[in-house]
C-alpha positions in Angstrom: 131.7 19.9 141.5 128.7 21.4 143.8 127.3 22.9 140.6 127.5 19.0 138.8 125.7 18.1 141.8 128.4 16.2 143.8 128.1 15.4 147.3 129.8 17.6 149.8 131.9 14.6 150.7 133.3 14.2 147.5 134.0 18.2 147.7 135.8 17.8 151.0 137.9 14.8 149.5 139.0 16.3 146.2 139.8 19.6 148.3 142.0 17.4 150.6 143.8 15.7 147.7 144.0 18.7 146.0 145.6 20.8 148.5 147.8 17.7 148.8 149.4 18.4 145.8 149.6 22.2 145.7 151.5 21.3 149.1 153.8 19.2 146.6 153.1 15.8 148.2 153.6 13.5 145.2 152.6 9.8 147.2 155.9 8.4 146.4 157.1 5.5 148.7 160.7 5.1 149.3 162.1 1.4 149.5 164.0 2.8 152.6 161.2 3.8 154.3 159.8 0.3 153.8 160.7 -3.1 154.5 158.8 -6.7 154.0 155.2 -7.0 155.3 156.6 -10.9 156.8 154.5 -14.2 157.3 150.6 -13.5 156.8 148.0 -16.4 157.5 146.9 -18.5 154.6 143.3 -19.3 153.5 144.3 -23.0 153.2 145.0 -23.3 156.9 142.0 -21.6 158.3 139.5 -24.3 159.8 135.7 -25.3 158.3 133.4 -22.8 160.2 129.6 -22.2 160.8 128.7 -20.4 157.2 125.6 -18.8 158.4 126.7 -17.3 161.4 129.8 -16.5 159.6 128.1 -14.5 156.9 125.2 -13.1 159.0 126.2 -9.9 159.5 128.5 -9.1 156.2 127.1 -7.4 153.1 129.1 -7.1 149.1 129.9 -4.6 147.7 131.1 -4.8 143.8 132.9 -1.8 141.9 131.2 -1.8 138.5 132.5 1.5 137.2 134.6 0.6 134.7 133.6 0.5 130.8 135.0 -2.3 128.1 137.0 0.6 126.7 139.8 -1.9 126.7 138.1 -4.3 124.6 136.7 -1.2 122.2 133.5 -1.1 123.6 131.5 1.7 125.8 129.0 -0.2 128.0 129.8 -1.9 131.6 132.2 -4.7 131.4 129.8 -6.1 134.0 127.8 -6.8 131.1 130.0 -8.7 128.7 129.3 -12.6 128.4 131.5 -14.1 131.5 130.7 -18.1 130.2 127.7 -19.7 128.6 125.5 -17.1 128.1 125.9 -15.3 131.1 127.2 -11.8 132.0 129.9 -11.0 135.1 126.8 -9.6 136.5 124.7 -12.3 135.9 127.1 -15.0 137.7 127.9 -12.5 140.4 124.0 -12.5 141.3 123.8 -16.1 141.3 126.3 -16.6 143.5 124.8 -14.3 145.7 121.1 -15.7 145.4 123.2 -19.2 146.5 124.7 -18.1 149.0 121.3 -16.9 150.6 119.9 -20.2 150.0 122.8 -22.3 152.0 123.2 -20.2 154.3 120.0 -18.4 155.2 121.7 -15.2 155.4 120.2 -11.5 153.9 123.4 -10.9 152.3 122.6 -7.5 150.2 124.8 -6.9 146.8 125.7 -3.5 146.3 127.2 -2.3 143.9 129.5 1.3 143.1 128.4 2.3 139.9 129.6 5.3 137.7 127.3 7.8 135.7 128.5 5.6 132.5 127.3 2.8 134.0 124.4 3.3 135.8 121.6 3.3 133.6 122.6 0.1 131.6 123.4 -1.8 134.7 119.8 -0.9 136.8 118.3 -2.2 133.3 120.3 -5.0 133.2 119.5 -5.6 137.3 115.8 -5.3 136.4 115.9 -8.9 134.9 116.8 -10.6 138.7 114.0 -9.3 140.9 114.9 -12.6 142.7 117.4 -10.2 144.9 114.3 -8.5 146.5 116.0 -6.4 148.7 114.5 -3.3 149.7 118.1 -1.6 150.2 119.1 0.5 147.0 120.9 -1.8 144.1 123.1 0.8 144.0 125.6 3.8 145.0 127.1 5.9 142.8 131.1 6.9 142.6 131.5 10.7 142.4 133.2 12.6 139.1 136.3 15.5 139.8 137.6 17.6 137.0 140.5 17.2 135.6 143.3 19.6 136.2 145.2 21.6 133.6 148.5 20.0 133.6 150.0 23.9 133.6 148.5 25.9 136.1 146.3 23.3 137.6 143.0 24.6 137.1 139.7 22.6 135.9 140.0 21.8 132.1 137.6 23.4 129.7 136.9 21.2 126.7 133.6 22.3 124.9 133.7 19.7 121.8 133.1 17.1 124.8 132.3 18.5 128.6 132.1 14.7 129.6 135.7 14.5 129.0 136.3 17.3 131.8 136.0 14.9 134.5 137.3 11.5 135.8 136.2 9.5 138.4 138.5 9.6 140.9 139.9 6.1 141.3 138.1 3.0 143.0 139.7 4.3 146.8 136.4 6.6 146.3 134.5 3.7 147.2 134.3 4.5 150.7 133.6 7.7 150.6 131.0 7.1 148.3 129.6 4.8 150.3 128.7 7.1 153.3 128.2 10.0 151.1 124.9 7.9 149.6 123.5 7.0 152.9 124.5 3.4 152.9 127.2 3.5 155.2 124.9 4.4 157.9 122.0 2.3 156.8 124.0 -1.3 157.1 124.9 -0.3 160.1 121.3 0.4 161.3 120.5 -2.5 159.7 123.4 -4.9 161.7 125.1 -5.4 159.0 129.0 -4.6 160.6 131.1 -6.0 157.6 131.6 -5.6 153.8 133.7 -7.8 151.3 134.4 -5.1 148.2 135.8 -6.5 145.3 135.6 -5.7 141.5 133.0 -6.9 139.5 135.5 -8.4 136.5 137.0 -10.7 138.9 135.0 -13.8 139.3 137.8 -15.7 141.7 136.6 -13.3 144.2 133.2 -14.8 146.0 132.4 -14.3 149.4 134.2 -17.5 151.6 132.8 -18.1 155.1 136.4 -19.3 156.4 137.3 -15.5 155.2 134.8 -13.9 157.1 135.1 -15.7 160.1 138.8 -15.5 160.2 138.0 -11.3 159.9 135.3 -11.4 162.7 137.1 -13.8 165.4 140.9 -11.4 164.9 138.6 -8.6 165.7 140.6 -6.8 162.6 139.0 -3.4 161.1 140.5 -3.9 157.6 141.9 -7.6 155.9 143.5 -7.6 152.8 143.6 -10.7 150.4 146.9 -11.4 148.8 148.8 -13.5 146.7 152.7 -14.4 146.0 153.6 -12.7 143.3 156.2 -14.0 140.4 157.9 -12.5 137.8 154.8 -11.5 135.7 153.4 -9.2 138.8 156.5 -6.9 139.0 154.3 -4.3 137.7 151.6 -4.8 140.5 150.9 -3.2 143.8 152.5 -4.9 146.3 152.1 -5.0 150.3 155.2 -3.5 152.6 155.1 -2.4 156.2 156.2 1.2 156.9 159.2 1.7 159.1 158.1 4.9 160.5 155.3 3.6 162.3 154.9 -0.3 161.5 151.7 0.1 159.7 150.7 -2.1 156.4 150.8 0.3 153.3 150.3 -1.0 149.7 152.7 0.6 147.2 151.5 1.0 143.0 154.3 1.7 140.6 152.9 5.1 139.9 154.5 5.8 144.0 157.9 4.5 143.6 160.8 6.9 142.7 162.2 6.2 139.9 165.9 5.3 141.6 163.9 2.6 143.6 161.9 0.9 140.4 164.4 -2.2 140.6 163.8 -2.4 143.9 159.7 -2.2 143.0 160.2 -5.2 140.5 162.3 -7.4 143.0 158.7 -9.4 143.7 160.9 -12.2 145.9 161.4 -9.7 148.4 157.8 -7.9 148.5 156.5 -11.0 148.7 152.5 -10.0 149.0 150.6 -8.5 145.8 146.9 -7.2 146.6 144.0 -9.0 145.2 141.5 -5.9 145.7 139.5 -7.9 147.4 139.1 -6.3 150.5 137.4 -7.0 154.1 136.3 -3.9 155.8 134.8 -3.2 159.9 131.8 -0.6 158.7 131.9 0.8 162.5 135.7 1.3 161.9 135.3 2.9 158.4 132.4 5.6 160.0 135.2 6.2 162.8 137.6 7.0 161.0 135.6 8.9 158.2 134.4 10.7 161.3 137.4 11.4 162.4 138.2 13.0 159.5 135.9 15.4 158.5 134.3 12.3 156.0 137.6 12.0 154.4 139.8 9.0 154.5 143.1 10.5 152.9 144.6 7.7 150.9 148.1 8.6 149.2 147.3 10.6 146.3 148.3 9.0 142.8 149.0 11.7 140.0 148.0 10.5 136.7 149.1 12.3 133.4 146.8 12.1 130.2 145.7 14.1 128.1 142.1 15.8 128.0 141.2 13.2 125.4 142.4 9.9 125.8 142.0 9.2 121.8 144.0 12.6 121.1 147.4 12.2 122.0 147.5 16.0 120.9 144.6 17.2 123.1 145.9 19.4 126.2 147.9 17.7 128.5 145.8 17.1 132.0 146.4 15.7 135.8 143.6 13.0 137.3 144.2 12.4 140.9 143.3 8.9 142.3 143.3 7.0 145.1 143.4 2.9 144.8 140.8 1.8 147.3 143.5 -0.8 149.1 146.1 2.2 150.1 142.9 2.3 153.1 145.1 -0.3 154.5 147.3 2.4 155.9 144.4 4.1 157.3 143.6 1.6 159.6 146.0 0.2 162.5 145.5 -3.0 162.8 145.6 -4.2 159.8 146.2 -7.4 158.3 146.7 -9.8 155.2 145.4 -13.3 154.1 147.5 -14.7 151.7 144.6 -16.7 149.1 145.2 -18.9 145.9 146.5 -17.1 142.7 142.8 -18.8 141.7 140.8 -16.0 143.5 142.3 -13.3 141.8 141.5 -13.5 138.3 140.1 -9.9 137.1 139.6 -9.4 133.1 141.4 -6.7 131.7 141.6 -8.0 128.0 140.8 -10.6 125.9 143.5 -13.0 126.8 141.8 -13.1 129.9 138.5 -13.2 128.8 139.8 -16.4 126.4 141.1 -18.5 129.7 137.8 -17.0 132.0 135.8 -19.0 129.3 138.0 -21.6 128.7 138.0 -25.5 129.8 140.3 -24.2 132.5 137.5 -23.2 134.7 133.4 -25.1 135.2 130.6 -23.3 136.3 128.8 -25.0 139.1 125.2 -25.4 139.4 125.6 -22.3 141.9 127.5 -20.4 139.3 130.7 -20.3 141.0 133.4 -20.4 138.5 135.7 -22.7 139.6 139.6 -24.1 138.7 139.4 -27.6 137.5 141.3 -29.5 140.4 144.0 -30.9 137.9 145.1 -27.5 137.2 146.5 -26.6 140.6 146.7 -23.2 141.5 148.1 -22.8 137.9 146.7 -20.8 135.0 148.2 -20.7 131.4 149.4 -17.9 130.1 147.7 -16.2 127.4 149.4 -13.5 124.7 147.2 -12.9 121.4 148.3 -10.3 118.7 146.5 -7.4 119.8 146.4 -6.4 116.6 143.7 -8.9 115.7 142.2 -10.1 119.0 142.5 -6.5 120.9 138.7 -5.6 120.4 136.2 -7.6 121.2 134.0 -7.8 117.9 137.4 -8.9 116.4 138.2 -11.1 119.2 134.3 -13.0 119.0 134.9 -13.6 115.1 138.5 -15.5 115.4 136.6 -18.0 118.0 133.7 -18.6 116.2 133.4 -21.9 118.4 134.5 -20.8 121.4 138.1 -21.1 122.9 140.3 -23.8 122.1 141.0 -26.7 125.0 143.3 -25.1 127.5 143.4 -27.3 130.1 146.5 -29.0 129.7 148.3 -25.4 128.2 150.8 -23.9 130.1 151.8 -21.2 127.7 149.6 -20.1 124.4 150.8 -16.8 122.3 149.5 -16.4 118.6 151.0 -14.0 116.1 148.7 -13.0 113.4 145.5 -13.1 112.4 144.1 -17.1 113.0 140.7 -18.2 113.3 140.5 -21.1 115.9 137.4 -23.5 114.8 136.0 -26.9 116.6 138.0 -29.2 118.2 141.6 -27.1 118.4 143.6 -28.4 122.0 146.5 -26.9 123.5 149.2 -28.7 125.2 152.1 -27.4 127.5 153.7 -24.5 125.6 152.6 -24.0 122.2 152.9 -20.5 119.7 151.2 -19.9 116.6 152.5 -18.0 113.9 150.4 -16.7 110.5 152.5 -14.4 107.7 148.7 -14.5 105.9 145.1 -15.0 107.7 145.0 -18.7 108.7 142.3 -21.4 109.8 143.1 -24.0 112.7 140.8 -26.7 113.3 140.1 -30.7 115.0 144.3 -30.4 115.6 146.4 -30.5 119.0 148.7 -27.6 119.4 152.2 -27.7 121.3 155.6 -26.0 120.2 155.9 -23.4 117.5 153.0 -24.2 115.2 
């Protein structure tokens, strides 16, 4: 890592995690060593507050590591059209630049890149110069190897070096952070709070309530959540730790495998996280201080292989950290539980199809925002991946954009169908083709 020039923090942080799992710790969390996280304050109850005074001393901070591998592409998902014409990126810096405007605040965007994003991104930020800050765009998340899976030492793989490391999950983010000089430079600058969230989710914009709410508790760390329901049995969920009462979030990867009906049961842990995250930046230096610049988030142990293509490619470890475990890290802590509406991140393309969908409008500001008569509702979306996976493949099938969800509560399509003009979508409707099929100027509901 020294040698790939990574900073010494990121050294001390891989050591630590590491070490971790020589010692054998594996991050798994017991559901009898947990119990409920109980009532948390909701968004919808917090009162109308002074925005600018609010906001004054809060910065953003946007993880845009992540490729479109999902979709089959290799450049920042950041970068992929979000709704009419513009990127994630672009919409993210408008709602920034309109915040500023309403609220006369300085409000610097930051954002974590990765070295597979960087360069396309900076080029892509070139074309706003209307952010004129004079704070870096940027900070960059650091790269560990990848272990052997037998024996545990660094990979070799010479027909591709890049594929020897792995970024070591988004909990780097605050690591990263200090490690670039940032940390300390909001602070000189008075700028005491951050809102991180990812860059793919859109429902995630910066809400003075929020930040007030943060700043009057006097909290160090405030974690938006949601109620989850059956489709979120897979998420990471919110519990409180009976040892010593403090808010930890659990991922699948940490549950034994005994307690994985337990993990699913989402009526009785309630709270799933958002990653959108408040954090105290004199807290985070404290406690980075007071350990050595590492904040030692429960180490998740992923097993791939060296190649992610090549299921026959030498079986490797990547150890991660998920940037809301910090909630443990902190005492203090606390929830807010939000609308499902501000958690919306893009994964595939049946959430890219509802993202640019009549389900949503995009105000002058470029916030993208529910349509009221949908309630706090989304449809849900399924499409054969085997035709609407990619994104190239995806593009081509809705040649004139998506169909009408608004009044859709449930949309699945098997097969390969092209959706032209004027195609609507009522309550529950699923499409079928045997052989490549057209649909156009028709209203969908039932099995089709």
């Amino acid at each position: 890592m020294r040698a790939a020039g990574q900073p010494e923090g990121a050294i001390r942080a891989f050591r630590s995690a590491y070490e971790r799992l020589l010692a054998g710790e594996s991050g798994m969390l017991a559901s009898d060593e947990l119990e409920p996280a109980g009532d948390v304050p909701t968004l919808s109850q917090l009162p109308g507050v002074d925005g600018a005074a609010a906001l004054e001393h809060v910065a953003v901070i946007k993880l845009n590591g992540g490729l479109a591998t999902t979709m089959g592409l290799r450049s920042p998902k950041s970068l992929l059209e979000a709704r009419e014409g513009r990127s994630f990126l672009d919409v993210i810096v408008g709602q920034t630049m309109a915040l500023r405007r309403r609220y006369g605040v300085e409000l610097p965007l930051l954002l974590m890149d990765s070295e597979a994003t960087r360069s396309e991104t900076l080029k892509a930020l070139a074309a706003h110069p209307e952010l004129g800050d004079d704070l870096p765009p940027d900070f960059l998340q650091s790269m560990i190897p990848k272990l052997k899976a037998e024996g545990l030492a660094p990979v070799s793989w010479p027909r591709e070096p890049a594929l020897e490391w792995c970024p070591p999950g988004h909990g780097d983010v605050y690591g990263a952070l200090a490690s670039s000089g940032l940390l300390e430079t909001l602070l000189e600058r008075g700028l005491r709070y951050a809102m991180i969230s990812n860059s793919d989710n859109l429902g995630a914009t910066l809400d003075p309530r929020i930040a007030a709410h943060f700043l009057s508790a006097g909290l160090p760390f405030l974690m938006e959540v949601f109620e989850g329901t059956e489709a979120d049995r897979k998420g990471g969920h919110i519990a409180r730790r009976r040892a010593d009462g403090r808010l930890v979030l659990r991922e699948i990867a940490q549950t034994p495998p005994e307690d994985l009906d337990s993990f699913r049961d989402y009526r009785r842990w309630r709270y799933y996280n958002t990653n959108s995250l408040w954090v105290d930046l004199r807290a985070l230096a404290n406690v980075l201080e007071e350990n050595d610049g590492v904040l030692k988030l429960p180490l998740i142990v992923n097993r791939k292989t060296v190649d992610p293509r090549d299921p026959d490619s030498p079986r490797v470890l990547q150890l991660e950290s998920a940037m809301g475990a910090a909630i443990g890290s902190f005492p203090g802590a606390g929830l807010l539980l939000v609308p499902r509406t501000r958690f919306v991140p893009v994964k595939t393309t049946d959430d890219l199809l509802v993202l640019r969908s009549d389900v949503y409008s995009l105000s002058d500001e470029l916030f993208v925002e529910p349509r009221p008569e949908r309630g706090d509702g989304l449809p849900y979306v399924e499409l054969d991946p085997r035709f609407y996976k990619l994104l190239d493949d995806f593009e081509a099938r809705f040649p004139e954009g998506p169909p009408s969800l608004l009044e859709a509560e449930r949309f699945v399509v098997h097969g390969d169908v092209t959706f032209g003009p004027g195609v609507v979508v009522r309550g529950a409707a699923e499409v079928t083709a045997e052989e490549p099929r057209r649909l156009e100027r028709t209203v969908l509901s039932g099995v089709v």
